[in-house]
C-alpha positions in Angstrom: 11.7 120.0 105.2 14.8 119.1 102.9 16.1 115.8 103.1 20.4 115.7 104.7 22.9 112.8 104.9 26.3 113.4 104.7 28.3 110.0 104.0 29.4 108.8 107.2 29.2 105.7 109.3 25.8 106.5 111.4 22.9 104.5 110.7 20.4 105.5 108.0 17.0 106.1 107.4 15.2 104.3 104.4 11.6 104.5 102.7 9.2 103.4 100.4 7.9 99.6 100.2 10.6 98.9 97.3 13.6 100.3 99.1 12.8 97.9 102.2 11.9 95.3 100.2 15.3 95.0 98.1 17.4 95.6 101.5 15.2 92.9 103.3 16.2 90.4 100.0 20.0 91.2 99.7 21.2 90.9 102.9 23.8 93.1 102.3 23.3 95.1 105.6 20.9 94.7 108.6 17.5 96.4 109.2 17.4 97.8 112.4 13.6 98.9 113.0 11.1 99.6 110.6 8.0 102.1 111.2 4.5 101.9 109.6 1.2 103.3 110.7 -2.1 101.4 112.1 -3.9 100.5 110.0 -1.1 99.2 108.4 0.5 100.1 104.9 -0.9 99.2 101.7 2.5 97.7 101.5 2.8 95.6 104.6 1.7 92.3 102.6 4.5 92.3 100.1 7.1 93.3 103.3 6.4 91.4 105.5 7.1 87.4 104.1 11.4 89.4 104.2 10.6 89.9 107.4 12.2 86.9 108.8 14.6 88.3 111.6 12.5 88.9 114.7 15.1 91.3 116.2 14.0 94.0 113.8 12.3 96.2 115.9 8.8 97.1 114.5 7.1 100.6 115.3 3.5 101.7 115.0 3.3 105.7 114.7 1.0 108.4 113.0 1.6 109.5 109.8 2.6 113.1 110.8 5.9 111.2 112.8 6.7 109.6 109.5 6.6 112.5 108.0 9.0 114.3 110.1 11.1 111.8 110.3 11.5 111.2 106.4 11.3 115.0 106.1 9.1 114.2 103.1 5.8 113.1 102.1 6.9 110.5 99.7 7.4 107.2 102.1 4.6 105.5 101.4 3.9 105.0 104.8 6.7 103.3 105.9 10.3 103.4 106.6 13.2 101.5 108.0 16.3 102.0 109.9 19.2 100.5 108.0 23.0 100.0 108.7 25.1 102.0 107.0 24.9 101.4 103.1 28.8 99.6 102.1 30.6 101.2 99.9 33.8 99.8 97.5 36.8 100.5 98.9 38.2 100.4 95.6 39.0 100.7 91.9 37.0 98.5 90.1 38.5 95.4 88.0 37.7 95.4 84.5 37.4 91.9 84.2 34.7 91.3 86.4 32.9 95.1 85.7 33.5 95.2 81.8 31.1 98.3 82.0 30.9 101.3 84.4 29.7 104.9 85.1 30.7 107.7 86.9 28.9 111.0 88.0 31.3 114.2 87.6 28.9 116.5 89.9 25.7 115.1 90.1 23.8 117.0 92.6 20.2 115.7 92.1 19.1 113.2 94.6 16.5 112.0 92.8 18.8 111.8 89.7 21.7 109.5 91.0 18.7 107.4 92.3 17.5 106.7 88.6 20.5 106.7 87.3 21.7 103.9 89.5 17.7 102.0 88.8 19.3 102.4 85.2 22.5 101.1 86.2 20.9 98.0 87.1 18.7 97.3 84.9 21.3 97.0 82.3 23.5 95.5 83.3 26.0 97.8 84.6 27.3 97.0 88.6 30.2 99.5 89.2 29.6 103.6 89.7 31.9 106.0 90.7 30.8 108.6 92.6 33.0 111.6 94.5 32.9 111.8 97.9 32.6 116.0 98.1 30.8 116.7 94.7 28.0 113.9 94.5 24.3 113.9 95.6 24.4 111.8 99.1 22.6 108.5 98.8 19.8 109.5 100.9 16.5 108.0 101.5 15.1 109.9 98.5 18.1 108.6 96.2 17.4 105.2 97.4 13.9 105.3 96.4 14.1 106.6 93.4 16.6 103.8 92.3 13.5 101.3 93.7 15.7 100.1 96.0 18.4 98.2 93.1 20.8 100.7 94.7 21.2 98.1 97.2 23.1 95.3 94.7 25.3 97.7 93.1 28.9 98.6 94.0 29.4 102.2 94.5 32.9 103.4 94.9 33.6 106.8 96.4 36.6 108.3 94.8 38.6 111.6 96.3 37.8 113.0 92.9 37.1 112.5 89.4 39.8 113.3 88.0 41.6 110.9 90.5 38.8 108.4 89.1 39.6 108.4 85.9 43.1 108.2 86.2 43.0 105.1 88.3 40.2 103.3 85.8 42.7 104.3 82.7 45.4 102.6 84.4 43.3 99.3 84.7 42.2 99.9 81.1 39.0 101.5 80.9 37.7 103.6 77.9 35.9 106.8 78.8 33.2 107.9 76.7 32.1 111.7 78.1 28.2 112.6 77.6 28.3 116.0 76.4 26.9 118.5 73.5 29.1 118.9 70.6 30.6 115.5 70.8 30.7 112.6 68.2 26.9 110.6 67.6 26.5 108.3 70.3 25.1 106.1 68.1 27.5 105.2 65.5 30.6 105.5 68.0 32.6 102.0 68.7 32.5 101.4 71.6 35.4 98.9 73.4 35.6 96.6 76.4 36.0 97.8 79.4 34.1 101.0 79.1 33.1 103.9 81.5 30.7 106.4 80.7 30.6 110.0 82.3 27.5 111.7 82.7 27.9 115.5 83.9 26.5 117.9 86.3 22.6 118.8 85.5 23.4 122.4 85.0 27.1 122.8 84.1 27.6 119.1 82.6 31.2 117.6 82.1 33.8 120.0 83.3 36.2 120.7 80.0 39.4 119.5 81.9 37.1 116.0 82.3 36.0 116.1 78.5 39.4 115.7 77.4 40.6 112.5 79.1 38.3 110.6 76.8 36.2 110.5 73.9 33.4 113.0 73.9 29.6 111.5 72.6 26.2 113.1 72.5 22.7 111.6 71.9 20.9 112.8 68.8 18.4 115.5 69.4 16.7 118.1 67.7 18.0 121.5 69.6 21.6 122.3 70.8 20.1 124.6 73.0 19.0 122.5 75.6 20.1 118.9 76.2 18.3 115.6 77.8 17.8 115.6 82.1 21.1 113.4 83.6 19.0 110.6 84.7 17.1 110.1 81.0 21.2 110.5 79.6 22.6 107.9 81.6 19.7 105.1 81.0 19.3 106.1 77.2 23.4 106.0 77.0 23.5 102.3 79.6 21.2 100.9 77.3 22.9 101.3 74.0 26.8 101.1 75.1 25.0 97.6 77.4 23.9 96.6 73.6 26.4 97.1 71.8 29.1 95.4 74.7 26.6 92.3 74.3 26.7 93.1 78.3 23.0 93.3 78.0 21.5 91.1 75.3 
């Protein structure tokens, strides 16, 4: 059974041992219940010294219940009931997010979920996403970031092109993953910086492309080009590098 959210205000449904974990740690938003299966979850032990609220409601089902309720395989045996995940309300401020991304189209769950892993790992703590063309943040996209989704600021913008507009007012430089662009590499990059990473299938739309400067990773064939998620880190690492954002 395919996985649905649509972004709302309803409570949501989160699994895997990392995703609880890193909710449980930040505090951000409250965890509601969490269910788990007798004999308990390999996981249990690292989860439960965050378990320090004894109003979270703790449930003991079979494994088939978890499944259904996940509508996927993939929870390692446990899942939690979370408030809503916060989003930013608005554009960010380069001075205190020096380095950004946005997703123009990203429809990959598991995609935006290592791209935002990515995103925190080096470094970067502000993505854009739009609220009618993204992936949702779902329970899969949560634990595929590992749960890091949880300390990043994710503002949802009424479109990209409205995005970008908004950052270039505050004075961000947009650098647009795409084939046929200039070497990634050798391209000088300036403070504060956004990078776009496109659609899996269709990539940057043209009309995007050309309200910044259009790069490209080295690669051996122009007839097929790197998965979004493996883009976005490769890209965060080097433009975090070169920034001295990450060092």
């Amino acid at each position: 059974m395919a996985e649905k959210k649509k972004i709302g205000h309803s409570n949501e449904l989160i699994y895997g041992a990392h995703a609880i974990i890193e909710v449980l740690k930040a505090k951000r938003r409250k965890v509601i219940s969490i269910y788990t299966t007798k004999p308990l979850a390999k996981s249990w032990d690292r989860i439960q010294p965050y378990l320090n609220d004894k109003s979270i409601n703790i449930q003991y089902v079979s494994r088939a219940i978890l499944d259904r309720m996940a509508g996927t395989t993939d929870h390692n045996n446990i899942l939690a009931w979370v408030t809503p995940f916060k989003y930013h309300t608005k554009p960010f401020d380069p001075q205190q997010k020096p380095l950004i991304i946005m997703l123009d189209a990203v429809q990959d769950v598991r995609n935006l979920g290592a791209i935002l892993r990515s995103a925190y790992c080096t470094g970067v703590q502000g993505v854009v996403l739009c609220k009618t063309q993204s992936a949702p943040m779902t329970g899969a996209a949560f634990k595929a970031s590992a749960g890091l989704a949880e300390y990043l600021d994710i503002y949802l913008a009424p479109s990209m092109h409205h995005a970008i507009l908004e950052h270039k007012k505050a004075g961000y430089h947009f650098y647009m993953a795409a084939l046929g662009g200039q070497n990634a590499l050798e391209t000088n990059y300036q403070k504060p910086a956004c990078i776009v990473i496109g659609n899996e299938a269709t990539g940057i739309s043209k009309d995007i492309q050309a309200l910044g400067t259009t790069i490209m990773l080295p690669q051996k064939t122009t007839e097929i080009s790197y998965n979004a998620s493996v883009a976005a880190g490769i890209l965060l690492f080097l433009v975090s590098t070169k920034l001295s954002i990450l060092s």
